[in-house]
N, C-alpha and C positions, 0 to 999 in steps of 0.2 A: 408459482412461477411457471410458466409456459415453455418447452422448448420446443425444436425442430430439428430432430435429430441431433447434431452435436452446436445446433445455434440455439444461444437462450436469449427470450424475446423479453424482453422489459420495455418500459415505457419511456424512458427518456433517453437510454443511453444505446448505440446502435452499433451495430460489428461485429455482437457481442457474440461470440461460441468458445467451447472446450477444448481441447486438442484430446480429452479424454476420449479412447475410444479406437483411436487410430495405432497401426501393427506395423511393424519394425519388420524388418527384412527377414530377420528370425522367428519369426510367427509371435512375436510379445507384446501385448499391446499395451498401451499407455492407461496409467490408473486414472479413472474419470474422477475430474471434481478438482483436479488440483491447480492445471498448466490452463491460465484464462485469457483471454487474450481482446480487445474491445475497442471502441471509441472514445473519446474523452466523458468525462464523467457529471460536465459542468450541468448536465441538462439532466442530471440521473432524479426521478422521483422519491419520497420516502417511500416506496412499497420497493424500488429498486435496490435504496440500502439496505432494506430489511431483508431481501430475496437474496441479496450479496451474500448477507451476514450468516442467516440461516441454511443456505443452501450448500453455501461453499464454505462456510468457519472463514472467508476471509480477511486474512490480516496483514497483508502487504499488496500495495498498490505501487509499480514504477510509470513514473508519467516522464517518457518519451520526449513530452515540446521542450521549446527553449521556455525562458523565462519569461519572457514579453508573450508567450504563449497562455503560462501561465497564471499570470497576473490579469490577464485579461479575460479569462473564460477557468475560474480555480475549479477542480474537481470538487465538487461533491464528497465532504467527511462521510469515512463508514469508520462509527463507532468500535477502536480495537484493533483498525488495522492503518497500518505504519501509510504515510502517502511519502516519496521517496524522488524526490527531484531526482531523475537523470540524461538530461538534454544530449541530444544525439550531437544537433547541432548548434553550439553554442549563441548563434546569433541567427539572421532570417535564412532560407532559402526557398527562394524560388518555388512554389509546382512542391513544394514537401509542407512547409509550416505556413501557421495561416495568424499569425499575427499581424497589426493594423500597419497601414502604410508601406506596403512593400513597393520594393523597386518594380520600375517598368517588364514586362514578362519578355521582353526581346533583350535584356541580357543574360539570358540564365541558358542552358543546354536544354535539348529534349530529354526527355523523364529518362527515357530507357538509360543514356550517357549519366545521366544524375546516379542510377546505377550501378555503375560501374565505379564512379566515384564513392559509393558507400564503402568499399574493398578499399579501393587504391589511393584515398585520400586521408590523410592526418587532421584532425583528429578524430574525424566521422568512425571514422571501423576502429579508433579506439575505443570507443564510445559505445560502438555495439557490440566488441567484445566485453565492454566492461556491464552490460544490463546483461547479456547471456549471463555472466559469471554471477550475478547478482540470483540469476533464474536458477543458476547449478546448486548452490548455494544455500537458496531458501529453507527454513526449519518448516517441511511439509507433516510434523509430527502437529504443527499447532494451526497449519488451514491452507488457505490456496493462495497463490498468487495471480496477480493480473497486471500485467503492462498493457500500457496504450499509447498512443500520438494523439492527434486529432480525428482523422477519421477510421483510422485504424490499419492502413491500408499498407502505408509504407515503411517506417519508422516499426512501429509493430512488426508488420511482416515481415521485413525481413530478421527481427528476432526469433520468431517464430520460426521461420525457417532454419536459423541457424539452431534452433533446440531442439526440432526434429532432427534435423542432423546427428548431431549428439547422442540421440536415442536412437540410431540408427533406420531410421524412415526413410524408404526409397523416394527417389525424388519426385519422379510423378506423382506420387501421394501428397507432397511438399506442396507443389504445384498445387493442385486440386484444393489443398486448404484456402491457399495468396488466394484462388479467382476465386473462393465463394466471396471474397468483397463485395463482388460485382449484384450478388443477389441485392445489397440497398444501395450502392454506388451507380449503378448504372442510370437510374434515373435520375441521382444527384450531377452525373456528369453531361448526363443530355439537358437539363435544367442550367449547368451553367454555360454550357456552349449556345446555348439558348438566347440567354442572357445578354452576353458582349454580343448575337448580330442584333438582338432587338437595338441594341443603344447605339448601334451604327459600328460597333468594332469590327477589326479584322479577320480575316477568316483564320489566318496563322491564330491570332490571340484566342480566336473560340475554340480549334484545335487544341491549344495548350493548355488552357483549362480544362475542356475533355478527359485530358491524357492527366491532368492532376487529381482527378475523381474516379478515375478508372484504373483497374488492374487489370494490365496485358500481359501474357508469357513472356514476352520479349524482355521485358522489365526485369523481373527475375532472373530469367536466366543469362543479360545481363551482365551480372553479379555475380552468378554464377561460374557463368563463365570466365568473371575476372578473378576469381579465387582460383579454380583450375590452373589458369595461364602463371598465376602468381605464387602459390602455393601448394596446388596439388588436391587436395578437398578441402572442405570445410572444417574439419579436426585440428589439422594441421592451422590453418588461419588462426583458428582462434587460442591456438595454444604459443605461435610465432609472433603475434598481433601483440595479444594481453599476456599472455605467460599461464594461459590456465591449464593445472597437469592433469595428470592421466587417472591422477589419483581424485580430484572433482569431478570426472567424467564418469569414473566408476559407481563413488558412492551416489550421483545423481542416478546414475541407470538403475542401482538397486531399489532407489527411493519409490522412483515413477512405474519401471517396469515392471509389470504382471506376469507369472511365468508363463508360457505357452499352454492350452492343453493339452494331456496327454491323450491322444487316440485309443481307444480301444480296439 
């Protein structure tokens, strides 16, 4: 299995990197190999599964789409490990899930606004507090976990985000995870704005699909921002949201966290 620094390059399935690696406010950094984070898995090779299984003891997988997401493009079985239906958004949206026949893209909000609604909308930010609590949770004595969406961007991200949180990661370093999307997004999203003007669409429609394969700061923070305005940080949301206590935030911190080194 290949990596690139904290992204691991497989063959079919794309997004794919660790959060292993990365340092907490407190100098701690996160145990590699556990917290995995990807694109959906429909397209994963057997050398894929086999890289999953032996690289990482993988044995839980949270799949992010709705149902019409995944019935239409099924993960990929990794022998051993749990695959775990939990839909952020129970049915389509707009610019986030990519199941067939969606509505027209001029009735949905700009991305960034779809943002803010992951926070402040029912039953979305239930939803993602309830896959974090899923993350807090995991028996990391028996392999790693990995969530995903479809292309890993959104839906992922911002769980990821909110589990750096958690372990206490500054947020520029949060940041800095969301845009490496961009490293195989970016050509996905100039390929689909591409797309709508070849076939005569509008420049608004090529725009919005852009902004559906792209990771922007603005996106994020967002979200961010609407947690601030509504709650104060991110600890607070997801303990006020889903009810997760202080007493799952600790034993996850002890699971994941490395101690600091000591200086000589």
């Amino acid at each position: 299995m290949k990596r690139d620094g904290r992204r691991i390059l497989l063959e079919g399935i794309d997004n794919c990197r660790d959060l292993g690696g990365l340092q907490n406010a407190d100098g701690q950094k996160i145990r590699e190999g556990l917290l995995l984070r990807s694109a959906h898995l429909y397209h994963a090779t057997e050398k894929d599964v086999l890289d999953l299984k032996e690289a990482f003891s993988l044995c839980e997988i949270l799949d992010l789409r709705n149902l019409d997401e995944q019935k239409e493009q099924p993960d990929a079985p990794v022998p051993g490990a749990e695959h775990v239906e939990m839909p952020i958004f129970p049915q389509f949206q707009q610019g986030i899930t990519h199941e067939k026949n969606l509505p027209p893209y001029e009735l949905y909000p700009p991305m960034a606004e779809i943002y803010t609604r992951f926070i402040t909308v029912a039953p979305q930010n239930q939803n993602f507090v309830r896959a974090v609590r899923r993350v807090l949770t995991h028996d990391y004595d028996r392999g790693a976990v990995l969530w995903h969406c479809f292309g890993g961007k959104d839906r992922c991200g911002m769980v990821a985000a909110l589990t750096l949180s958690v372990l206490g990661v500054p947020y520029p370093t949060i940041m800095e995870d969301y845009m490496m999307t961009n490293i195989v997004g970016r050509s996905k999203a100039e390929n689909a704005r591409r797309a709508v003007l070849e076939r005569g669409g509008p420049q608004k429609e090529a725009d919005f699909e852009y902004d559906a394969n792209i990771a922007r700061e603005s996106f994020l923070n967002n979200a961010f921002d609407a947690i601030r305005e509504n709650y104060g940080d991110p600890v607070t949301f997801l303990k006020e949201v889903g009810g997760i206590t202080e007493d799952e935030i600790e034993q996850f911190r002890k699971r994941i966290l490395e101690e600091p080194a000591v200086r000589q």
